[in-house]
N, C-alpha and C positions, 0 to 999 in steps of 0.2 A: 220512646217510652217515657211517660213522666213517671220522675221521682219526687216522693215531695215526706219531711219529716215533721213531728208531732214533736215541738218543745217547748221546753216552760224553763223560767225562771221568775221567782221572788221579787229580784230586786231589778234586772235590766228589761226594760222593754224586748220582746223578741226582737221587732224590726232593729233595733241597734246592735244586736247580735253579726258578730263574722261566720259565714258558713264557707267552709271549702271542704267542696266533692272532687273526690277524687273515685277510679275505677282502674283494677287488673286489665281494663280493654275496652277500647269503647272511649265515647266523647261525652262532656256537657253541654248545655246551652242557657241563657241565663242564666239567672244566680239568685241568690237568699234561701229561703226553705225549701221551694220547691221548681227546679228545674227539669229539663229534658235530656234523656241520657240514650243518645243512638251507637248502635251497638258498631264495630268493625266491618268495614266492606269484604273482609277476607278473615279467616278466623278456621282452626282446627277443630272442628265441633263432632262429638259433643263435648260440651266445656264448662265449666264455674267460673262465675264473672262476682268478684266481689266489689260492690259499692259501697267506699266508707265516708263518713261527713262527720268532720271536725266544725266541730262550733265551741267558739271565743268569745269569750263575755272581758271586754277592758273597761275598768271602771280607777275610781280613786276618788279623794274625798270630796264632801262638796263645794263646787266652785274651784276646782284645783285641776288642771289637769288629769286624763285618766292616765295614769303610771304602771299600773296593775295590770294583770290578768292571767286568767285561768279558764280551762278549756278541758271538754269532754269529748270523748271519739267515740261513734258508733258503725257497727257492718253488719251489711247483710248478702245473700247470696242469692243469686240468680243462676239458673242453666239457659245456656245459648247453644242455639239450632239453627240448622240448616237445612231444615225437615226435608226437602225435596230430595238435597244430597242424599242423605239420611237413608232415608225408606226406599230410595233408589238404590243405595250400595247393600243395604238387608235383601231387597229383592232378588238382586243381580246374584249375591253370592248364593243363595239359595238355591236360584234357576240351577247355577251353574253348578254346586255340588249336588243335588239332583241329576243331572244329565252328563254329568262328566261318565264314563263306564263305569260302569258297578268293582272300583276296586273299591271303595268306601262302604260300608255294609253297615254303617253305623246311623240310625234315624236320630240320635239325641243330638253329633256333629251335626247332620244336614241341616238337622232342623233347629239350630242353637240361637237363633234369630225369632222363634215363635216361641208367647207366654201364654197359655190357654186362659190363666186367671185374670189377666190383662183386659181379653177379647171380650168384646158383646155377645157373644153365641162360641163358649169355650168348647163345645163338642167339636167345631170345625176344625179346631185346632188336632183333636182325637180323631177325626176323619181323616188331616192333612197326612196324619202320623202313619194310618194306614194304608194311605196309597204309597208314600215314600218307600214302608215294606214292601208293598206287594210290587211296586217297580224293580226295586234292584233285588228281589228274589225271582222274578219270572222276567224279565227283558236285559237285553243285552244292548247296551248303545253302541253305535257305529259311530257316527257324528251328529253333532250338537250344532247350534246356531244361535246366538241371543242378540237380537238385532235394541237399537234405542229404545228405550220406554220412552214412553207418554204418559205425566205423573203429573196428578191431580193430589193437592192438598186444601180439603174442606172437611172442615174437621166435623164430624156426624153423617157425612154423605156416603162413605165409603165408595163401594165400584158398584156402577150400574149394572151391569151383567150382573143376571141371576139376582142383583140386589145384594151383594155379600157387604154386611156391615162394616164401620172403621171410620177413622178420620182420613186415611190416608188411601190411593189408590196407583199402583203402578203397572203399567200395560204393555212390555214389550212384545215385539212379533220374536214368535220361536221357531225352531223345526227342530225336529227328532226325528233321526235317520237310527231303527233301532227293529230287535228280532224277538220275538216273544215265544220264549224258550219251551214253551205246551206244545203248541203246534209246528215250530220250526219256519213261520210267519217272518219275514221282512216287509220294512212297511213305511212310510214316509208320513209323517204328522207334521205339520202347519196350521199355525194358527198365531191368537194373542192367549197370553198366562197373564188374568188378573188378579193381583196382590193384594187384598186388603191389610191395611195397617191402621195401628191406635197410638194412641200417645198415651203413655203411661208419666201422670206427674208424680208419683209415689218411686217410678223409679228412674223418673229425670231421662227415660230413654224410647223411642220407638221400639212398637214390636209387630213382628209379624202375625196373620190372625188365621188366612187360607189363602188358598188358590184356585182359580178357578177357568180352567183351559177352553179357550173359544175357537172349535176349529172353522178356518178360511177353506180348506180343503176334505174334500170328499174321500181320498186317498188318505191312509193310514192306520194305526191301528185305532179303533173308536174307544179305548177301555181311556185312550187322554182324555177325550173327550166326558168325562163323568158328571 
């Protein structure tokens, strides 16, 4: 990523000016006002990454050596991501406190990874909330299965299926082995659960938006299917 600063002074030419970048994480490359700052090949994200630049102005009288100097610091902050990580481990933990057995009866847990206000079509989000009820009030899981996503980050595209908006989209293959407490129905569901997700820069964090179940199999109960 290039960084590059806006500065002035009166009396020294910029270009005679000393600039040194420094960063909480991450590298330089060149030098003067504006260089390139690539971020850590490994890093705990989400994170704040502060970039500050010291710049030194040496002078002294004329035709004399410069003796002098004096110098002003400025910072600023960045958030660093790992978006794929990211929106992959929102996803995962969702599937899975979803489909773990109904001892969690609590939709604001389950769902503590989705922002409705965040979302492009925050109803989804008010839809997602009501299938969460209505699974762990009428189905009983047996076992669960949350196999690798497949995780697309284009940010405006969301997931093709159905078209559900988002920057972000994560697809792994699931099964629900589970009884649906009306009729007394056992039933085997397979399929892909696609995840759409956005990036919120206001809260410097991914959020969940919906889900959207694509069944592989003809077997199970159709109400995943929605």
């Amino acid at each position: 990523m290039d960084v590059s600063a806006v500065v002035r002074d009166a009396e020294t030419p910029i270009d005679e000016l000393v600039y040194q970048w420094s960063a909480t994480a991450g590298t330089f490359s060149g030098a003067g006002r504006g260089v390139a700052w690539t971020a850590p090949d490994a890093a705990a994200t989400p994170s704040t990454v502060t970039i500050t630049l010291k710049v030194i102005e040496n002078y002294g009288r004329s035709g004399e050596p410069k003796t002098f100097s004096q110098e002003v610091t400025g910072s600023q902050t960045l958030s660093l991501h790992d978006s794929r990580s990211e929106v992959e481990d929102y996803a995962i933990r969702f599937l899975t406190l979803f489909s773990q057995p109904q001892t969690n009866k609590n939709w604001p847990d389950i769902m503590r990874d989705f922002k409705a206000a965040a979302c492009p079509v925050p109803g989804l989000v008010d839809s997602e909330k009501d299938e969460v009820i209505r699974h762990y009030t009428f189905f009983t899981m047996h076992t669960f299965n949350i196999q690798n996503a497949t995780t697309r980050v284009s940010f405006g595209e969301g997931c093709s299926f159905r078209d559900r908006p988002g920057d972000a989209c994560v697809s792994p293959p699931v099964m629900w082995d589970s009884t649906d407490s009306r009729d007394g129905t056992r039933a085997v569901a397979r399929g892909i659960d696609h995840i759409a997700a956005v990036y919120s820069a206001a809260d410097a964090r991914w959020w969940l938006c919906s889900s959207d179940f694509e069944a592989t199999s003809s077997i199970g109960h159709q109400s995943y299917g929605r």
